[in-house]
C-alpha positions in Angstrom: 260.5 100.8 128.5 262.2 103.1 126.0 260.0 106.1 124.7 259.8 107.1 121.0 260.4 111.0 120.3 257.2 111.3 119.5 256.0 110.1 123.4 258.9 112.2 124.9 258.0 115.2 123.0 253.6 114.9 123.9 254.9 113.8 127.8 256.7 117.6 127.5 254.0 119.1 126.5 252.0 117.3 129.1 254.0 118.5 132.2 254.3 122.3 130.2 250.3 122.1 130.0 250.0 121.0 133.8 252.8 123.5 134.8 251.0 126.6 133.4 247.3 125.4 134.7 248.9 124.8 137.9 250.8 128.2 138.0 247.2 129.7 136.7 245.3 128.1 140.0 248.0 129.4 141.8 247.6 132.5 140.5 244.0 132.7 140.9 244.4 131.5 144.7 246.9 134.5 145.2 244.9 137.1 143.7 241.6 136.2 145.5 243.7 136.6 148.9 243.6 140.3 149.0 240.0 140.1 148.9 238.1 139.6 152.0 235.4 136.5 152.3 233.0 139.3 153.2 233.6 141.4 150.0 233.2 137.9 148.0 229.4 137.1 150.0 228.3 140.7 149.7 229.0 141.4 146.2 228.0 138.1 144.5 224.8 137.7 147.2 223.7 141.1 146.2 224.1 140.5 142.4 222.3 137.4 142.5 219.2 139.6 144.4 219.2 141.7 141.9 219.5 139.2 139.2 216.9 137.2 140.5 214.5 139.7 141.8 214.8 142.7 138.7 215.3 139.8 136.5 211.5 138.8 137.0 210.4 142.1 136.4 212.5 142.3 133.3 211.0 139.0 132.1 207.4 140.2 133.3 207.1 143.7 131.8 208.7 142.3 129.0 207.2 139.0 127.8 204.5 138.4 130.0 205.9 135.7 131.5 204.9 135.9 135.3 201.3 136.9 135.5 200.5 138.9 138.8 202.3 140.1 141.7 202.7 137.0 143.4 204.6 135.2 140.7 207.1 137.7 140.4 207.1 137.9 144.6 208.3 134.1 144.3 210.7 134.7 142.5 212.1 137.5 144.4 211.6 135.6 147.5 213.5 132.4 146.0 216.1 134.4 144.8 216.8 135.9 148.0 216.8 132.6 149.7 219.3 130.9 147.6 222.1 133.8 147.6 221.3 133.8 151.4 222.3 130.2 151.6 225.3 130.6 148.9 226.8 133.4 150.8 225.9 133.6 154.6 229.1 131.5 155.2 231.2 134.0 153.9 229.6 137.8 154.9 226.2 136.9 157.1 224.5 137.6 154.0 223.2 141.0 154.5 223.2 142.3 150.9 220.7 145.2 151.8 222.0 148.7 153.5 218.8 148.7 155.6 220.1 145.1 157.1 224.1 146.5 157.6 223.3 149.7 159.6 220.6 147.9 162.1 222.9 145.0 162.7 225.7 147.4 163.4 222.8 149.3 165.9 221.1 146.8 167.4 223.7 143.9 167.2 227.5 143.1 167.5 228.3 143.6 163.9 231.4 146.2 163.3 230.2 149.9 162.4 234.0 150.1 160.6 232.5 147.7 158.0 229.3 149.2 157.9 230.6 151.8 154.7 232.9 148.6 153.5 229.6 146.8 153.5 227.3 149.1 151.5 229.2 150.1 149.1 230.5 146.5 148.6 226.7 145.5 147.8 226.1 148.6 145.5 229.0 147.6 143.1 227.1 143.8 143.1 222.9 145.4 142.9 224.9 147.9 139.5 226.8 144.4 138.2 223.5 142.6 138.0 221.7 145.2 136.7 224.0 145.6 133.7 224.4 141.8 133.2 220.7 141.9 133.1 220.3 144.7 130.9 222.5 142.5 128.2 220.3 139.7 128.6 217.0 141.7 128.3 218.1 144.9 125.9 216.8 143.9 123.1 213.3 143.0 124.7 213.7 146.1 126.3 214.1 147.9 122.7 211.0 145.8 121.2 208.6 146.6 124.3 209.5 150.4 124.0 208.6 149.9 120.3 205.6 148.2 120.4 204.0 150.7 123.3 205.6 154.1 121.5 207.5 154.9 124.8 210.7 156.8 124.2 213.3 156.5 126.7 214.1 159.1 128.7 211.2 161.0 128.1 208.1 161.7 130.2 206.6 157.8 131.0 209.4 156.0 130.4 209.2 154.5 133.8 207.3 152.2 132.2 210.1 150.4 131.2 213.0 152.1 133.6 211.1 149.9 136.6 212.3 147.2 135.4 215.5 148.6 137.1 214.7 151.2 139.5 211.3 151.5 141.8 208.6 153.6 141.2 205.1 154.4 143.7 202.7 153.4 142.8 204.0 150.3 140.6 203.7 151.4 136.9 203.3 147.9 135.8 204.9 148.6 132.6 202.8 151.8 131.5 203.4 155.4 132.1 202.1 156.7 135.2 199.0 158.8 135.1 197.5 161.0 137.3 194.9 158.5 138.1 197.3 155.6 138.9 199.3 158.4 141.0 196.4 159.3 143.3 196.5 155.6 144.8 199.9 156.5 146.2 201.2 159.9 147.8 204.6 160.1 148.8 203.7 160.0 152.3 201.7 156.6 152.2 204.7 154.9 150.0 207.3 156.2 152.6 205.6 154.8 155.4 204.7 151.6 153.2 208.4 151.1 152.6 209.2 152.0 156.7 206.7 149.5 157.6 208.0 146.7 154.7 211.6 146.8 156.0 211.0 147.1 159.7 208.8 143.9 159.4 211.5 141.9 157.5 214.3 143.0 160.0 211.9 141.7 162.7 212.1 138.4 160.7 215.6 138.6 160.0 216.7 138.9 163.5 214.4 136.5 165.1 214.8 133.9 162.7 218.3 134.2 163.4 218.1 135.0 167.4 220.0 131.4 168.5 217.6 131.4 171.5 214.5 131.2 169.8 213.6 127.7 170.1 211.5 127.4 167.4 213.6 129.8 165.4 214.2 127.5 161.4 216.8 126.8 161.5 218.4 125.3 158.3 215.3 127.4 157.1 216.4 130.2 157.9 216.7 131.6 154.3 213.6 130.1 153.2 211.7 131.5 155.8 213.5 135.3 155.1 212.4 134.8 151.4 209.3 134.1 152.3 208.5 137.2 154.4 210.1 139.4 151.3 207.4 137.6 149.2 205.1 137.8 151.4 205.4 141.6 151.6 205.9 141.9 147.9 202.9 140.2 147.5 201.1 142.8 150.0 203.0 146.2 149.2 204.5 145.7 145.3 201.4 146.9 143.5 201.8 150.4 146.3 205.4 150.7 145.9 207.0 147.9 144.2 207.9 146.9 147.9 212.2 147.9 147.8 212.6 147.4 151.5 216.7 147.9 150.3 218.1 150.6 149.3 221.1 149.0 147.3 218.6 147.1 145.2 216.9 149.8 144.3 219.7 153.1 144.0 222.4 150.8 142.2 219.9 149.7 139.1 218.1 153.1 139.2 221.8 154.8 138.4 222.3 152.1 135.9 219.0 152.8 134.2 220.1 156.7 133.9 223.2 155.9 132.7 221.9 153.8 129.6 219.3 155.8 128.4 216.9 156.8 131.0 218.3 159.9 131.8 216.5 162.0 134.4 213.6 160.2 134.2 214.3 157.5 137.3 215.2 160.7 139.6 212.2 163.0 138.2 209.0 160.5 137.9 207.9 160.2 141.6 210.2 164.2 142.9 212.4 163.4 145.5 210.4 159.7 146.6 213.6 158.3 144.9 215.5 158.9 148.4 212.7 159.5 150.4 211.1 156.8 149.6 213.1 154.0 148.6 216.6 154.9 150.6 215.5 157.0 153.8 212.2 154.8 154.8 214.2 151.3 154.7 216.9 152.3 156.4 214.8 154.2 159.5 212.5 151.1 158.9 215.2 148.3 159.3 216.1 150.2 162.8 212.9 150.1 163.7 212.0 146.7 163.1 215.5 145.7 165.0 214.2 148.1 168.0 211.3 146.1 168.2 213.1 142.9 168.3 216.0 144.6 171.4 212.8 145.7 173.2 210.3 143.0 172.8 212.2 139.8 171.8 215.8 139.6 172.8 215.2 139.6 176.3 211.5 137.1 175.7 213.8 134.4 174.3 216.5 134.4 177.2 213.6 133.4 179.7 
């Protein structure tokens, strides 16, 4: 079969086209090489946390569109589930600080990738918060608006916790002296100790291969259920962070774009106390619990 010029001249084009998409896969493939598996589950799992998770509060404080805690703990607790299952194959799935540093105590995990690890999941908790802060800006803008709150100034955290974490929750209003009284900083940092040694305690049982009646395939589920479970009990306190990533990544974020001082000044220094130092003693203390309690129960 002889082919016109015209058929000779679109098959060129044809190969050309497939050539340069191949050579583009190829591409891609090469350049995703250098980075690690680890670095892939960390980043994106983290993200999608904070996507997930800040996202409801940005859709809450801003539209109304959960209505109490526990709708808001759902959908923390299903977003933490599915980047679990989307990323465990490829880094564990920490995505939390708190999680890193008592596996690398109280497990086998490497303490060389411990600092590889958290910074990896701050660079994916700062990328969701600015992809949600596109989504949600103008909302933002028109809440801020509507309530005469002024960014950056004094009770702005109304709006900056959609971001960052604040004790007691602000729940889209400034804090007042009388909504502060329900939470010194001394309650909220052993609210937040006792929040993330209870879900490392879940975390490592669940995932202990000698507990026989550990979920298995559920595994996730069951971890997202014991964050929205403790959301639902500790989030009006301290808007239950339990991971310092989550929380410190955003909160720069929300200084960065208009915030200011505000997410570092509104509860003193309960920004590291608080919502950094208490997970990360909290998540060794859960995992202690598990070594000296658990570990050796599910061998017998």
């Amino acid at each position: 079969m002889k082919l016109a010029p015209c058929d000779l001249a679109g098959k060129a084009r044809c190969i050309m086209i497939g050539g340069f998409l191949g050579a583009g896969k190829a591409t891609a493939a090469v350049a995703m090489k250098w980075l690690p598996k680890w670095w892939t589950g960390e980043f994106f799992g983290t993200f999608l946390l904070v996507f997930f998770g800040c996202g409801s509060v940005c859709a809450a404080v801003t539209t109304g569109a959960q209505v109490g805690v526990f709708q808001v703990a759902i959908v923390w607790g299903l977003g933490i589930a599915t980047a679990i299952y989307l990323t465990g194959a490829l880094s564990g799935a920490h995505l939390n600080p708190a999680v890193t540093v008592s596996m690398a105590v109280w497990s086998d995990f490497p303490k060389s990738r411990v600092l590889p690890y958290i910074t990896t999941q701050m660079l994916g908790a700062f990328a969701g918060a600015a992809v949600l802060y596109l989504i949600f800006g103008d909302a933002l803008r028109a809440y801020e608006g509507a309530h005469g709150i002024v960014r950056g100034a004094q009770g702005s955290e109304a709006t900056a916790m959609v971001f960052g974490e604040f004790f007691p929750s602000p729940g889209g209003a400034p804090l007042t002296e009388a909504l502060r009284a329900r939470m010194s900083g001394t309650s909220a940092f052993v609210a937040e100790a006792i929040g993330t040694a209870v879900l490392l305690l879940v975390i490592f049982c669940a995932t202990d291969e000698r507990n026989r009646s550990r979920p298995q395939i559920l595994v996730a589920a069951t971890i997202g259920l014991a964050v929205t479970l403790l959301i639902s009990l500790l989030g009006p306190l301290t808007m239950a962070c339990f991971n310092p990533a989550r929380d410190l990544a955003p909160r720069v974020f929300s200084s960065l774009v208009g915030w200011g001082a505000i997410p570092f000044e509104a509860n003193g220094h309960g920004w590291w106390t608080v919502y950094i130092l208490a997970p990360l003693l909290g998540g060794l203390l859960g995992g202690g619990i598990y070594r000296a309690f658990f570990e050796s129960a599910y061998r017998d």
